[in-house]
C-alpha positions in Angstrom: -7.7 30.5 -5.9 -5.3 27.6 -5.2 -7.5 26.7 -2.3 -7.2 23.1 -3.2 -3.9 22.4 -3.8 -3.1 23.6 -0.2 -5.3 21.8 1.5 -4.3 18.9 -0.6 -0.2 19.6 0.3 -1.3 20.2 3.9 -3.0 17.2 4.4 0.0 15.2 2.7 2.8 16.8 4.7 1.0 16.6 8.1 0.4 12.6 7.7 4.2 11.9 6.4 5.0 14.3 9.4 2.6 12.4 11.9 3.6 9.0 10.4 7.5 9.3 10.4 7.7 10.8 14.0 6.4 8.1 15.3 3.8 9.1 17.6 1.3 11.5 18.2 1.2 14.1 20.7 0.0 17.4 21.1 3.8 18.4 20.1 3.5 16.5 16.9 0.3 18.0 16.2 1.4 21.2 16.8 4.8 21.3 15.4 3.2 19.2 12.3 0.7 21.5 11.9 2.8 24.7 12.2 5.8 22.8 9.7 2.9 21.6 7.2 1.0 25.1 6.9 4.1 27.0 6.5 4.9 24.9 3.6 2.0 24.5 2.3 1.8 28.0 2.0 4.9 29.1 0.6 5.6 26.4 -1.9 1.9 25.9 -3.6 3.2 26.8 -6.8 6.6 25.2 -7.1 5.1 21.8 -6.0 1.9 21.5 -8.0 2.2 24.0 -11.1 -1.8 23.8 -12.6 -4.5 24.6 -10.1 -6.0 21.0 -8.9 -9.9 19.9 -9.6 -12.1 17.4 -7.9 -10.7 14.9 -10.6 -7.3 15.2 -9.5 -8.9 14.4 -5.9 -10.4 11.5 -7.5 -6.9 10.5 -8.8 -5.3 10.7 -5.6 -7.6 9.1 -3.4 -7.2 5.8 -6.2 -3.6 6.6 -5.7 -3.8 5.9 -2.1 -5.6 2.8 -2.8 -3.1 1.8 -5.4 -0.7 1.9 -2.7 -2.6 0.3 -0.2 -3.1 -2.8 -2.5 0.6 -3.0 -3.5 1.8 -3.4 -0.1 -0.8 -6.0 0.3 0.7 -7.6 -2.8 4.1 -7.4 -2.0 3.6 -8.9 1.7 2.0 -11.9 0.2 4.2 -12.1 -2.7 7.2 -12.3 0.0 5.6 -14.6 2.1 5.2 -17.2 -1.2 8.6 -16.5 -2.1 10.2 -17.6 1.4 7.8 -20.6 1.4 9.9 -21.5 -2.3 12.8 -20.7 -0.8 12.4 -23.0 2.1 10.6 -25.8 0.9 12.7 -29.2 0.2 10.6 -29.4 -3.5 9.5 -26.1 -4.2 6.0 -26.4 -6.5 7.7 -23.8 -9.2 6.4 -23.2 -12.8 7.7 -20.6 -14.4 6.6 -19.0 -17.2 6.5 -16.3 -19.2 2.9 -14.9 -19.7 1.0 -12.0 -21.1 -1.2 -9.6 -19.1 -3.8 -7.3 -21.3 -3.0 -3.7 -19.6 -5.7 -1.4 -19.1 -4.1 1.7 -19.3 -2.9 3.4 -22.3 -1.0 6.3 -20.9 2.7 5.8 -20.8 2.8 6.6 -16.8 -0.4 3.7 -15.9 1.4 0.8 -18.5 5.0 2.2 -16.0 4.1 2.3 -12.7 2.1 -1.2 -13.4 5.0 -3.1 -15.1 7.1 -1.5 -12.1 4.6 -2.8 -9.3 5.0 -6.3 -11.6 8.7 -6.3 -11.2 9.2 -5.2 -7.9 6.6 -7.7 -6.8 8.8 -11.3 -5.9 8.2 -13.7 -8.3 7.4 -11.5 -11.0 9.1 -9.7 -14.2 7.6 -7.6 -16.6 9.9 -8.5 -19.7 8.4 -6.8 -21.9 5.9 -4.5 -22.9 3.7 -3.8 -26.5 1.9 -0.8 -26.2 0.3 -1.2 -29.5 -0.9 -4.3 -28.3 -1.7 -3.1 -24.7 0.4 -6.2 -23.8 3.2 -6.3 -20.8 5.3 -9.7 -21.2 5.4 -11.5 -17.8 8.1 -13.9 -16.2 5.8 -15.5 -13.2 8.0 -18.1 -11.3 4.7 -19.8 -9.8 2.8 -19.7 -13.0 -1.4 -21.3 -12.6 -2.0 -20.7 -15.9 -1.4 -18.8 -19.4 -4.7 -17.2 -19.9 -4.8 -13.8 -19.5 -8.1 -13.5 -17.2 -5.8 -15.4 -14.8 -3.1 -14.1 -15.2 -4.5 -10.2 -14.2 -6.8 -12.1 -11.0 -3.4 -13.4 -9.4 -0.2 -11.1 -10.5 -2.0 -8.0 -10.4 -6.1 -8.2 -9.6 -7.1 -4.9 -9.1 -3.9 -3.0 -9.6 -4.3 -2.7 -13.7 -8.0 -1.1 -13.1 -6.7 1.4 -10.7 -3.7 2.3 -12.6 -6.0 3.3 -15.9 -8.5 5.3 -13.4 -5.0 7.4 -12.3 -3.2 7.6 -15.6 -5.5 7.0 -18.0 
């Protein structure tokens, strides 16, 4: 029984439905409901191929917190980077630095050199997966030790990552 996976596709489409029209009504609800089951429903299989267990549960709901601390990240990361831009003497140090990774997966060391990059002020450069090492280019370096280096650029990012990916 793919019990699971519906409910999990369900709940998904319903909130991106909810969220992107902007409101909620008894309409939405309705009409989000009715759009979200219907899907649900018919494409359980082509969207998620294995059937799901409380792990992959786990997984998401760290997903969601992933996500939730990016965005946090990247507000704050913005807001540092127009203070730079602005200021008459902007305090810069850049560096390149290195960041033990705790994932070993090829997905967790991605999507945490991509949250790296696409954070302002930050470049993964490189990455040594032998060495579980990404390479970073931090325009506002503190310092070159590692355990600093993870508490600033990424705090808990690298720990969720290797709880998603592995």
């Amino acid at each position: 029984m793919r019990l699971l996976n519906r409910v999990l596709i369900f709940s998904f489409l319903l909130l991106f439905y909810i969220a992107f029209s902007g409101s909620v009504s008894e309409l939405t609800l309705v009409s989000g409901v009715t759009v979200s089951l219907a899907i649900a429903l018919a494409m359980d299989r082509a969207i998620i191929r294995r059937e799901l267990t409380a792990k992959d549960i786990i997984r998401a709901l760290y997903l969601l917190k992933y996500a939730y601390l990016f965005a946090l990240y990247e507000l704050k990361s913005h807001a540092k980077m127009v203070r730079i831009i602005l200021s008459r003497r902007p305090a810069i140090n850049p560096q390149v630095v290195k960041l033990y990774v705790q994932p070993r997966s090829d997905y967790g060391i991605a999507i945490l050199a991509s949250s790296i990059t696409n954070t302002p002020g930050t470049v993964a450069v490189h990455v040594d997966k032998a060495r579980g090492l990404v390479y970073i280019h931090w325009i506002e370096a503190t310092s070159n030790d590692p355990g600093v280096v993870e508490r600033e650029v990424v705090a808990g990012l690298n720990e969720l990552a290797a709880k998603i990916f592995g």
